[in-house]
N, C-alpha and C positions, 0 to 999 in steps of 0.2 A: 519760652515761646511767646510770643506777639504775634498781634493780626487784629487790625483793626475793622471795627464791622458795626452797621445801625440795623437795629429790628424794628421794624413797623407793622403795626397790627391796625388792618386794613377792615373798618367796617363795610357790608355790602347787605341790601335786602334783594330776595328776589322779585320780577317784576313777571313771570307767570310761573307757569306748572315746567315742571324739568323732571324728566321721567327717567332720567340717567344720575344715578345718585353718584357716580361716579367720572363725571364728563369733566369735573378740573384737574383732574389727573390727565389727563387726555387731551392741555392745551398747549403742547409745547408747540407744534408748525402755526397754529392761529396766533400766540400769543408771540411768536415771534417775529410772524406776518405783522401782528400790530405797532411792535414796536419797530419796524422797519419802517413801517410808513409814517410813525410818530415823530421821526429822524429825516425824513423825507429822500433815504434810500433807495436809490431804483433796483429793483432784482436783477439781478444777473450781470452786477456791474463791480463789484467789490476787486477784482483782481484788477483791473483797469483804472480803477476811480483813483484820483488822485489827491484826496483827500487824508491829511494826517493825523488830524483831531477828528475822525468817524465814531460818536459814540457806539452804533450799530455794529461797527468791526471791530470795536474793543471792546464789546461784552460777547459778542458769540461766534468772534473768528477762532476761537480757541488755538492760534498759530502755534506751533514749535517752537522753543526756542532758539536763538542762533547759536548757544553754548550746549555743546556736544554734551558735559556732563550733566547737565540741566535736564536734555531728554534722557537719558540715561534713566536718571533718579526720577523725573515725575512724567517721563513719557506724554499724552495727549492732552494738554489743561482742563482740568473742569473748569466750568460754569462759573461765574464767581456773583452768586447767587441762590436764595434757593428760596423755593415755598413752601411752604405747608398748609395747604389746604384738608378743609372738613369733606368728611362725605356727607351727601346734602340728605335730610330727610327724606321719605317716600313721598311719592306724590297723593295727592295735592300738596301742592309747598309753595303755591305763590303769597308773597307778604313774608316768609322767613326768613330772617336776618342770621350771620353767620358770616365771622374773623376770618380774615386771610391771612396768616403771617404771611413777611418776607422779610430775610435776610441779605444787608446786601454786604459784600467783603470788599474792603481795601480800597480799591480804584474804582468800586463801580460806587462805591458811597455818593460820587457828587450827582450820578445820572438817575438819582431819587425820583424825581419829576419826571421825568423820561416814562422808569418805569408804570409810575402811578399811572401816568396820562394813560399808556398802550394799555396797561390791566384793565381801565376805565372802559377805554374803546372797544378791548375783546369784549367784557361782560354785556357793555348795551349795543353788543352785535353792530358796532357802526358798518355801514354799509350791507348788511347780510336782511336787518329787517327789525322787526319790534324786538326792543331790549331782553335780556336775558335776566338780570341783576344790574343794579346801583352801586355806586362806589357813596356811603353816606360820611363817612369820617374818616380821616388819618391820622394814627398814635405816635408816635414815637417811645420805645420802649425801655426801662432803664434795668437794672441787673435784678430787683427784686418786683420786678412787675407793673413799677410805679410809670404811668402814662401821660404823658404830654403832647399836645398839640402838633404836627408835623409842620402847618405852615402857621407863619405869622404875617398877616399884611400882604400873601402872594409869594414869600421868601421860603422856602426850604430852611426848618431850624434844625438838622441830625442833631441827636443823640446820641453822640459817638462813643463808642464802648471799646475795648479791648480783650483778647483774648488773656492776658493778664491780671487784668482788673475782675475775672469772672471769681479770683481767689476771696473777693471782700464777699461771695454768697456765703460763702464757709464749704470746706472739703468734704468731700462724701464719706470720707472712711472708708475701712476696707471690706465691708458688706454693701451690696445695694441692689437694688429690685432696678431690672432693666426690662422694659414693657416696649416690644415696636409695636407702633401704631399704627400704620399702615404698612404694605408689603416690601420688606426688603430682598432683595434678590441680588446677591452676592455670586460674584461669577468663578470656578476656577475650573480650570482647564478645557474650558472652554465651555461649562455646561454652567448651571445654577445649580447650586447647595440648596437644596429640597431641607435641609434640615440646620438646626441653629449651632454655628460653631462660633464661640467665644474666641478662639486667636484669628481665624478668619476675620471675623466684625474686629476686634482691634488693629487690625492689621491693616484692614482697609481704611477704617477711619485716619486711622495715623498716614498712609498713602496721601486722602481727600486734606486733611488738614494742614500737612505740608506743603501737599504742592500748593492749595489756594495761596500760603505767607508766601511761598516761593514767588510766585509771577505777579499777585495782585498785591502783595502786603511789601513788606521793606528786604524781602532776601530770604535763602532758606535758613532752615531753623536749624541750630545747632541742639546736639542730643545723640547720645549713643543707640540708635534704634536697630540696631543687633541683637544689643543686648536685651529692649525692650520686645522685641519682637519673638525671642526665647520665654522671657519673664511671663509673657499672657499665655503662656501653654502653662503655666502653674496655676490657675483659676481653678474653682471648683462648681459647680453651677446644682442647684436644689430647689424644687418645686418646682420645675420645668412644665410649664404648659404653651409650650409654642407649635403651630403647626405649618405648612405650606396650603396659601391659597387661592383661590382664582377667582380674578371680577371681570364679570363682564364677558362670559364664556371663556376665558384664559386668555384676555388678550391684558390684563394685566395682573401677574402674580408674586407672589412673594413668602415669606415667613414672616407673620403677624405673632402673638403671645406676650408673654412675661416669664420672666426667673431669677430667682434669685443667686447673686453671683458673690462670691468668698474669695477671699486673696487678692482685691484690690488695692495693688501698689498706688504710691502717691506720684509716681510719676506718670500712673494713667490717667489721672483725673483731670488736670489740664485739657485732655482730646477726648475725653466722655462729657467736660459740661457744652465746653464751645461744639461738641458733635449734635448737642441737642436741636441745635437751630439750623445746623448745614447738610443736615438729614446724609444718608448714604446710600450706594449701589446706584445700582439700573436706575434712572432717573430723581436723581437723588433732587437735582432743581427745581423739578415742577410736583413734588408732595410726597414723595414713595420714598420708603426708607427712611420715613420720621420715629425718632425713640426719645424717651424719656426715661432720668436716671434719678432715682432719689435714695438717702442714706436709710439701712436696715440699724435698727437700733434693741432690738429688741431680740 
């Protein structure tokens, strides 16, 4: 599997009090409103516009594709991005500084500036009123952490990584403590999993991860996922303390926790490290559904 992808870790301080510890979860219509008009997009004109190179329409037209087995297999396109945002301190919190990762996959890599510029505009509320937060730094991020400058001179330098190259952090093994971070909400049959299922979450990941190589990266990926999608029902899971939970009176929920998980194959580990950064479920682009995977050695 391949899928090329740059992480940037976005410093930002706030500039007053925000009383909603949870309001970057909750920017997907603003911050798409901003990069709309970063693009100088007019709403309500996408069907009509006769534009071919629309960065705007090739990050969140999410189109069909025209091969019938393509929708088959990955159905509606995710996002070929995603954030991971903090939840902000209590207030008072004006003057507190606080990372934004972002991950951008494939094709949306070169629209880097794009998106910097609209996150910039949403945070210091352009046109709404006195700023909310600063955009003070951009990183560019390499496989073990190590950070570099995003522009040089005004130019965009990515740090382009691959889903392949994630092999040089070294393999997890077949124990490892998996902690979501913020709320994942996993959908089947039409409701949300109130509770944490191991082949559910592989399942889905492996869905998110193919389809991004699929439309944004170079083609789908080749891999027996039958037989993988059997295999993750052989897991074992111990020390389970994950619950379902609700922010903001339930208007944002999910299953948060940690567990430790036994009978991790090597063939899952590829779609558990690159999952770390492309988060999953229900709003999996704008912060929800971020996890972390590290090796039980002990």
């Amino acid at each position: 599997m391949d899928l090329t992808y740059v992480n940037l870790v976005i410093g930002t301080r706030l500039e007053c009090d925000v009383r909603d510890s949870w309001m970057l979860f909750r920017s997907r219509e603003t911050f798409q409103q901003a990069f709309r008009s970063v693009v100088e997009c007019r709403e309500g004109e996408c069907e009509g516009c006769g534009a071919k190179e629309c960065p705007y329409r090739a990050i969140f037209s999410q189109a069909l594709s025209s091969d019938p087995a393509a929708v088959r297999r990955h159905q509606k396109p995710p996002l070929p991005f995603a954030f991971r945002f903090p939840i902000l301190p209590a207030a008072p919190n004006k003057g507190e500084r606080f990372d934004v990762g972002l991950t951008l996959v494939g094709s949306a890599v070169v629209h880097g500036n794009l998106f910097l510029k609209a996150l910039g505009n949403w945070l210091e509320g352009a046109g709404v009123g006195s700023p909310i937060a600063r955009v003070e730094r951009v990183e560019s991020e390499g496989y073990f952490g190590e950070r570099f400058p995003w522009a040089d001179g005004g130019e965009a330098v990515p740090l382009l990584l691959s889903a392949s190259g994630l092999s040089v952090t070294g393999m997890l093994g077949d124990r490892i403590a998996l902690t979501l971070i913020t709320p994942l909400k996993i959908m089947a049959q039409g409701r949300p999993l109130r509770t944490f299922s191991f082949p559910h979450f592989f399942r889905s990941l492996m869905r998110r991860v193919t389809a991004l190589a699929a439309i944004y990266g170079e083609g789908d990926v080749a891999g027996d996922f039958r037989w993988l999608s059997s295999a993750c029902e052989e897991v074992s899971l111990s020390g389970v303390a994950m619950k379902w939970v609700d922010w903001r009176g339930g208007t944002i929920g999910g299953v948060v926790g940690e567990a430790e998980v036994s009978g991790i194959r090597e063939e899952f580990q590829p779609f558990l490290l690159l999952g770390q950064y492309l988060n999953l479920g229900k709003g999996a682009a704008f912060g929800l559904g971020q996890f972390s995977v590290r090796p039980v050695t002990s």
